[in-house]
N, C-alpha and C positions, 0 to 999 in steps of 0.2 A: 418481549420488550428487551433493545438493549440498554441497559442501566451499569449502577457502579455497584462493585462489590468491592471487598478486601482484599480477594486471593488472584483473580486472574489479570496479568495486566498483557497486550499488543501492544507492539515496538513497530513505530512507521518509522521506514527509513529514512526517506527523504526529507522529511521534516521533522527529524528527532523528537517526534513526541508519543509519551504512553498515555495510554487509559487502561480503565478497567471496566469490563463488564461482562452481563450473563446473559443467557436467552431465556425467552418463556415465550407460552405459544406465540402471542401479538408481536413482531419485531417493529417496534419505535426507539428510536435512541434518544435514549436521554442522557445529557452530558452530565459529568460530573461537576460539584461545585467548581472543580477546580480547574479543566477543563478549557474554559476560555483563556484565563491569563498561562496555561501550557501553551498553547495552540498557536495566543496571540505574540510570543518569542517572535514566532515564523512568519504568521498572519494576523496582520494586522486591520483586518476587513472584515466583514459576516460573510465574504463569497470563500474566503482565504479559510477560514475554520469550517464551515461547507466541505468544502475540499477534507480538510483533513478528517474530520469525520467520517464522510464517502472511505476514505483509504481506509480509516482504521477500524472501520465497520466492516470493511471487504474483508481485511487479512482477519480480524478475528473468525466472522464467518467460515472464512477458510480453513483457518485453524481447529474450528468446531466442526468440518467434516462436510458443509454445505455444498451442496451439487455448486456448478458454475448458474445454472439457472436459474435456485434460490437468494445467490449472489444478488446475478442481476434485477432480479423483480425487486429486493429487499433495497438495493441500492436508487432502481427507478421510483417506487414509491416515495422511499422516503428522502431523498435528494432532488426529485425529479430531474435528474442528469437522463439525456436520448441515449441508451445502448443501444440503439436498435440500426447502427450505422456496421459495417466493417471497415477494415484499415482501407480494402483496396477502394473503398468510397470516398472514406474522411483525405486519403494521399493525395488525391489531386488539387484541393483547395484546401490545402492545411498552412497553416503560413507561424510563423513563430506569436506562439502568444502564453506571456508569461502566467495568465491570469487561472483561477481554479477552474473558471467555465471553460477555457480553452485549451485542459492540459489535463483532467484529472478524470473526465468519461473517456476521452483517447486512452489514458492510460489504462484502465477500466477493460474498454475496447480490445486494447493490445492481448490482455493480460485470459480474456475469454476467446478469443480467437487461437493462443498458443496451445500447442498440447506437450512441450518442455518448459523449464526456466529459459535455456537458451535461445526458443524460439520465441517468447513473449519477449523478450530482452529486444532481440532483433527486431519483432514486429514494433516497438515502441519506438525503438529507435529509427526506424526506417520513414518515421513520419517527418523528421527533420525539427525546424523549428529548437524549441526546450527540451531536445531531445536527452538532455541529462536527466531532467526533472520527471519527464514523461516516464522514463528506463529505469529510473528509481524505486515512483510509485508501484509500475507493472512488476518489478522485479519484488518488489515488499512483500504483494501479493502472490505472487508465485514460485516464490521461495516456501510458502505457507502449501502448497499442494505438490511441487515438483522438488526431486533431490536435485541441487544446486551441482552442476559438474565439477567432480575434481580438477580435474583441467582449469577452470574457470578459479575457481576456489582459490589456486594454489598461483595464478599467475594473482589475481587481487590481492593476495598473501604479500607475494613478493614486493608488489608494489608499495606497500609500506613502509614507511620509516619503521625504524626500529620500536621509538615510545609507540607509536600509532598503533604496532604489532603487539606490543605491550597492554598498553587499555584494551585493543581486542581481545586477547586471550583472556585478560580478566575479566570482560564483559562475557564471555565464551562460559568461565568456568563458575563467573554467579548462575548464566542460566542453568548449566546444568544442574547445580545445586539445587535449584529450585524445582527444576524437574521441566522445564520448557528449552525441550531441545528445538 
């Protein structure tokens, strides 16, 4: 089951929101009290928190070690979102849609089909549409299983304002502290 503890919190990118939670054998997620008025910041819909759950179900999993296929069963059960598409499927009738049903199993998608950060980034994006939001989620996720290229790293670096580079570093060197690199 995923539930709330104390100690472990996932960081979604896209929609700047944490949770906290653990496994045990049954995986069902249960949000935290707090949870909805996080979530609802960004989304303001039960499809919109849907979504964000789906993401920050995936990266924790991820970050706990989860094959790509424990992923997806954990995410189809209990979101019921279809991974059972590929990009070169979903590409031809994909059209911009801002919504969680329409942006967050693509991204999902993206993010199982890659086998770098780089390549899930590209495949997410290659879908068009909310292709930021889409590149986000996938890249949240697969930041959690693939080392993020220096190359890449170091131009998002650059692009920075200087405070922007600031809070980053600072958010950089809580997690370390913490011990969640």
């Amino acid at each position: 089951m995923l539930g709330c503890t104390q100690n472990k919190s996932v960081n979604v990118s896209s929609h700047q929101e944490t949770i906290t939670a653990e496994t045990n054998d049954e995986p069902q997620f249960v949000p935290c009290d707090n949870f909805i008025q996080i979530s609802s910041v960004s989304n303001n819909h039960p499809e919109g928190v849907k979504g964000a759950q789906a993401i920050a179900s995936s990266v924790f999993l991820c970050k706990e070690g989860k094959s790509k296929q424990e992923i997806k069963e954990y995410i189809e059960k209990t979101f019921d979102y279809n991974l059972n598409r590929t990009i070169t499927e979903v590409r031809p009738r994909y059209e911009f849609d801002v919504s969680c049903q329409g942006s967050v199993p693509e991204a999902i998608i993206a993010f199982m089909e890659g086998n770098s950060f780089e390549e899930v980034i590209r495949l997410a994006i290659s879908l068009g549409g909310d292709s930021d939001t889409i590149g986000a989620m996938a890249g949240a996720i697969a930041a959690c299983m693939y080392p993020i290229p220096d190359e890449i790293a170091e131009k998002c670096n650059n692009i920075l304002t200087e405070d922007l580079r600031e809070i980053k570093d600072q958010f950089m060197e809580l997690l370390q502290e913490r011990g969640n690199k």
